[in-house]
N, C-alpha and C positions, 0 to 999 in steps of 0.2 A: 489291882492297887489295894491298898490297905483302906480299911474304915477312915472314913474324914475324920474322928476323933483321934486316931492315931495318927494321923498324919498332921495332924495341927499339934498333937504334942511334941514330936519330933520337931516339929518349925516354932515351938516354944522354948524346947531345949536349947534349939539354934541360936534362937535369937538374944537367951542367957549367955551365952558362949561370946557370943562376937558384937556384943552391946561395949561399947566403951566410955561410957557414962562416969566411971573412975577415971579414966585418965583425961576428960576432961578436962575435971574438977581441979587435976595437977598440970595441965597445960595451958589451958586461959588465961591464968596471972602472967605466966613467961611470955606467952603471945602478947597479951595488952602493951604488957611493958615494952615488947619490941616495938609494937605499933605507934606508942606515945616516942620513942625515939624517931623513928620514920620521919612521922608530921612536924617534929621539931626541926629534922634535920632538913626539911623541902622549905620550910618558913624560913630558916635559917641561910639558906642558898636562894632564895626568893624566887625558888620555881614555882610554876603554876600548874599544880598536878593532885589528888585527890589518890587516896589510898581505901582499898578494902579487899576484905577475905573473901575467896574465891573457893569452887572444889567442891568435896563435900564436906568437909569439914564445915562449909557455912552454910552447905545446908542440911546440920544432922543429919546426913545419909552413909558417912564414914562407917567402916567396921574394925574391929581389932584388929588390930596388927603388933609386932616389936616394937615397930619403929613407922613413926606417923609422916606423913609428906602434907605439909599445909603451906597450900596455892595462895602468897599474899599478892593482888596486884596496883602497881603504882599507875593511877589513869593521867596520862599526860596531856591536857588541852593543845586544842586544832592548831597553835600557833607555833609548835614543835614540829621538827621534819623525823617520821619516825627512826633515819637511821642515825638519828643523836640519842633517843632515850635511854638507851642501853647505856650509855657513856653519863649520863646526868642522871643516872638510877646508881649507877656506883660512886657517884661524889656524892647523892644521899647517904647512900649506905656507910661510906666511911666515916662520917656524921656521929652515926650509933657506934665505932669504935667493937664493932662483933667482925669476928674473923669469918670469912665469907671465901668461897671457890666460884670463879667466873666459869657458868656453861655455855659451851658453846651450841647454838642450836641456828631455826632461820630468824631469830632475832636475839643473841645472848640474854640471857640470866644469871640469877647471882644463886648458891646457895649457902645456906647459915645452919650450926646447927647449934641451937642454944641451950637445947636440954637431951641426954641419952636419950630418952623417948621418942624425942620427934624434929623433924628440920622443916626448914619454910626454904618455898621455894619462893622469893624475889623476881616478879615480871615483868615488864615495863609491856603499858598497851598505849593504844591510843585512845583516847575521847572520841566516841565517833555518836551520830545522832541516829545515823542507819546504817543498818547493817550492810549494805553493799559497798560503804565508806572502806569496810576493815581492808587493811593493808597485810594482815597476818590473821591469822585464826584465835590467838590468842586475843583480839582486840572483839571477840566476842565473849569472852568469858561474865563479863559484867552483865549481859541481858541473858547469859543462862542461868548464871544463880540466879535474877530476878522469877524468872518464865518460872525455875523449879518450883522456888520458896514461892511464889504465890499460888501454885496448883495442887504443890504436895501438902492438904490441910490437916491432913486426920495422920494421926500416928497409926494407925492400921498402915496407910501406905507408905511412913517412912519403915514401916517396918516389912513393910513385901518387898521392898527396895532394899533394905537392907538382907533381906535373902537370898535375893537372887545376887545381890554383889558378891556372896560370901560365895553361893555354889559358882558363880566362875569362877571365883578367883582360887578357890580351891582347886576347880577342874582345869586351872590353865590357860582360860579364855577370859579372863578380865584384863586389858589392855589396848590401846589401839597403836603402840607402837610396832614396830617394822617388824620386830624377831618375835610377835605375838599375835600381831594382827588380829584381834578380836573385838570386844566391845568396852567401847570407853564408859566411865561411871556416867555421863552427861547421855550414853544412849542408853544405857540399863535404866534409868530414872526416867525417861520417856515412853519407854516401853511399855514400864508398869504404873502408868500414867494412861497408857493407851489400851493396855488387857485387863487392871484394875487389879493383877494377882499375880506372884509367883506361879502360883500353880496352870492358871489361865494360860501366861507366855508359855513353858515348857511344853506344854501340851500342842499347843499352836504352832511352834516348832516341830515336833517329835510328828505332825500328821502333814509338815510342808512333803511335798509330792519332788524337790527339786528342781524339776520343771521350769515354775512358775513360781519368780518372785514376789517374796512378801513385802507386799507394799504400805507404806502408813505412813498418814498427812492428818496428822491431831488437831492441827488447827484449819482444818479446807480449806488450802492453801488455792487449792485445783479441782476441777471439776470432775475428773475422772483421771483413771491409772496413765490412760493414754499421755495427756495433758502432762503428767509429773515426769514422765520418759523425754519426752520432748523438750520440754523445760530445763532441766539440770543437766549438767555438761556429762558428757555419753561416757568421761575416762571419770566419772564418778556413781555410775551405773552397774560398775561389775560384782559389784559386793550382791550376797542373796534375800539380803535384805535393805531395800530402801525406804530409808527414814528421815521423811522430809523435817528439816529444823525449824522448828514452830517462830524459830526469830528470824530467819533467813530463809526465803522458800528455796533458793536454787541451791542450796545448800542439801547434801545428804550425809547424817548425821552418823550414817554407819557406813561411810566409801571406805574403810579403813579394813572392814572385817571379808575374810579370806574363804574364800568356800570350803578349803582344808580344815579350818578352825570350826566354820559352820559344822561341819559334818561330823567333826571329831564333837562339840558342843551338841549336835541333834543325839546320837549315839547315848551320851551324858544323861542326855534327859528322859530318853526314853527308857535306859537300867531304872531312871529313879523313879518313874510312874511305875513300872514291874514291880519294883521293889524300894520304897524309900524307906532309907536311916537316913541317923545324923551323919553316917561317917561320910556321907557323899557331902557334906558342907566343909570335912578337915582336908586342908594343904597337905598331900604327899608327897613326897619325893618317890622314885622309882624302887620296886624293894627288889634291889641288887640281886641279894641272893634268891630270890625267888624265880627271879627270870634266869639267873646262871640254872638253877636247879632245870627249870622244864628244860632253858640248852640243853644240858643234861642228857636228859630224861628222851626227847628229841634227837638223839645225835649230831645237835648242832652245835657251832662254835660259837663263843661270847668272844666281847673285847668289849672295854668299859678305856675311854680316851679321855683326857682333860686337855681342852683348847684354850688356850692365851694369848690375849691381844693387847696392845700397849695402847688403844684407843681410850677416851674419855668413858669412864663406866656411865652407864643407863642404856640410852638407845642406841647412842652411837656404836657403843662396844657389843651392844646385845646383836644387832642388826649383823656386825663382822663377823660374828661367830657361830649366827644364826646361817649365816651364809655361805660358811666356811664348811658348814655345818652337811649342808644340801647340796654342796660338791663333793665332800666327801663320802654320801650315798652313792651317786653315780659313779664315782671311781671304784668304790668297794662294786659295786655291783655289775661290773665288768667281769669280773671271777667269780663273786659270790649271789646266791638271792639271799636277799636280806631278808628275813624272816618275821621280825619286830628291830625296831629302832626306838631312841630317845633323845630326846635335848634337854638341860635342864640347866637354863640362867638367872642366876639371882642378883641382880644389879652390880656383881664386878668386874672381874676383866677377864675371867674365868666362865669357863662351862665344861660341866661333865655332861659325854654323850654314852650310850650303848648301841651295843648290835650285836643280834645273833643271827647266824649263818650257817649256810651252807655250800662248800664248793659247788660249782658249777661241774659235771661230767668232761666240759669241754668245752673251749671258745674258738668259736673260727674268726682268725683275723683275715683282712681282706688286704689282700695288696697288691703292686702298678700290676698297668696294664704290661701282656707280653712280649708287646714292642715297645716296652723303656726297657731297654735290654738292660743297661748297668745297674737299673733300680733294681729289676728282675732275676740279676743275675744275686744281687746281693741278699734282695729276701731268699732266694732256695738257699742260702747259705746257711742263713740265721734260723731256716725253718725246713727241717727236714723232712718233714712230713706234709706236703702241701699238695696242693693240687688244683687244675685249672678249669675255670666255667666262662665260657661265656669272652675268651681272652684276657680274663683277667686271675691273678694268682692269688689262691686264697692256702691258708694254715691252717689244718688241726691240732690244739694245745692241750694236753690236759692239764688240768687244776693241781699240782702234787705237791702246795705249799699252802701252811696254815694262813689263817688271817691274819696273823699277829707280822708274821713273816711278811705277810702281805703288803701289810701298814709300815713297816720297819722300812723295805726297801722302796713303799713309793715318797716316802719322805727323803730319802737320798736321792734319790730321783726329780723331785719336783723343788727343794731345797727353795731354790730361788721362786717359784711362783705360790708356794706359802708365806714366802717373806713379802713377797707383792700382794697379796691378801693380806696385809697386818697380821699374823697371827706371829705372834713371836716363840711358843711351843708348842708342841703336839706332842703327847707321852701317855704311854700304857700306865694304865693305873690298875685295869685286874682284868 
């Protein structure tokens, strides 16, 4: 690894880069003003509900972006049944006279977007006094910003926090929804809360054994590792790291993150101890031509697909295509080994994937038994080269069609159970 002066100016650079302290200074005003509509518009409809910023946007932990996403939530008192807020969050909202799109999710929301810069995502929660009250997960949001903004004191640590959000999210592993499955901003800030550095978690990381999961209970919740296994529900256990929530002990703050994304995330971190730059903090995209090139260079085949679905863009759509996504390996990979692959969704209804390849020498398919005579008689038909083990008749195929060909005819082929997947297109892009 590099001199710790070099490396701390590298994480100076960074933290020049993806401070957004300027678009504050232009977002605040537009936020108040929404906020002063809200509160009018709940007085005005004589609900009894309490509004504040959520995320990290409240708690200075946010980093640069295009386009900002700021968590407002509307706190609904105990005397509301939660499956009406959702519906008295949008008679507020009409209140403000802002053009708003209803998401659907496990409790709707609204979203606004009042300036090109940035949108507020609108939550309806409930008031609860303890956390085992929540009805939704969102009805804990209110004691996370608390728990943060009172622990995160020194701007050293909003600023370790803000690095390490930047290196996921650069690497692909900041999110904890479905078609990402990594770390939410709420478990990156507990993290480095609990290692006290950037550089501490990555490394903590980069020497886990896989083994043996990384366990962390910041507030001694429990007396030992045993005690928090035992405790928190077992189908919230599988993630490789368990992170008990400092506001909810049976609560694990990272059930979300995937051992795929782990390992792809360990990988990440261990290039940047070898070797750290800035450039491991910048957003990439896949560079196309560089992977066609080694194809290339390899004798292997590319094919670069854009998949569409008429799903609600975010999770919902990311998740269908993410999905679509991971059936479409294993069908490619019935002919081909797939070499390297890619996904790559960015909040619409769209995803471009790749894959490079190479035929398979030859697939044996397996078919009836030799006393289903008709079935039997119809594979030697279809398969002239076959032959029998065991009483049962199996095919030698060889591979003597491209991928592209591939993809072309299992689309004609499968037609209807891509439409039964939502996905509304699939088309060679290169």
């Amino acid at each position: 690894m590099k001199s710790k002066s070099a490396v701390n100016s590298i994480f100076k650079e960074v933290l020049i880069k993806v401070n957004p302290s300027n678009d504050f200074k232009e977002i605040t005003p537009i936020l108040n003003k929404f906020l002063e509509k809200l509160k009018r518009g709940i007085k005005k409809q004589k609900i009894k509900a309490e509004v504040f910023v959520g995320g990290s946007f409240a708690k200075r932990t946010i980093i640069k972006r295009e386009i900002y996403d700021v968590d407002i939530f509307i706190r609904f008192d105990k005397k509301y049944n939660q499956d009406t807020i959702s519906a008295l969050t949008e008679k507020i909202l009409k209140t403000s006279r802002e053009k708003y799109t209803l998401i659907h999710g496990s409790r709707d929301y609204f979203k606004v977007t009042p300036a090109n810069n940035f949108c507020i995502e609108l939550i309806p929660v409930m008031k609860i006094s303890k956390p085992n009250q929540a009805q939704n997960i969102t009805d804990l949001s209110y004691s996370h910003v608390k728990y943060v903004k009172n622990k995160l004191k020194t701007k050293k640590l909003v600023d370790e926090v803000m690095l390490v959000k930047a290196f996921c999210y650069a690497n692909k592993c900041y999110g904890a929804e479905s078609y990402i499955r990594g770390f939410s901003g709420y478990s990156l800030e507990l993290l480095i809360l609990h290692y006290k550095s950037f550089i501490n978690f990555i490394k903590a990381v980069a020497k886990s054994n896989g083994k043996d999961k990384i366990v962390i209970d910041l507030q001694k919740h429990y007396k030992n590792k045993s005690n928090i296994l035992m405790d928190i529900n077992s189908s919230k256990l599988l993630s490789p790291i368990i992170l008990v929530d400092p506001t909810f002990k049976q609560r694990n703050a990272l059930a979300a993150l995937s051992e795929q994304t782990f390992e792809k995330f360990k990988e990440t971190c261990k290039k940047f101890i070898n070797n750290p730059k800035v450039e491991a903090f910048e957003l990439k995209g896949a560079n196309i031509n560089e992977i066609k090139e080694n194809a290339k260079k390899n004798k292997r085949e590319f094919i670069q697909l854009e998949i569409t679905t008429d799903k609600q863009e975010g999770d919902i759509a990311g998740s269908k295509l993410f999905k679509f996504y991971n059936f479409l390996v294993q069908e490619i990979s019935i002919y081909f080994d797939v070499k390297s692959k890619g996904f790559d969704y960015y909040n619409k209804k769209s995803a471009q994937v790749y894959f490079t390849a190479k035929a398979k020498k030859e697939i044996i398919t397996q078919g009836p038994h030799t006393t289903d005579k008709n079935n039997a008689r119809a594979f030697k038909k279809a398969h002239k080269n076959y032959l029998i083990k065991n009483s049962r008749l199996y095919a030698k195929n060889k591979v003597d069609f491209s991928i592209n060909n591939s993809i072309n005819n299992w689309k004609k082929k499968n037609a209807r159970r891509i439409n039964e997947m939502s996905i509304r297109e699939l088309r060679i892009v290169g």
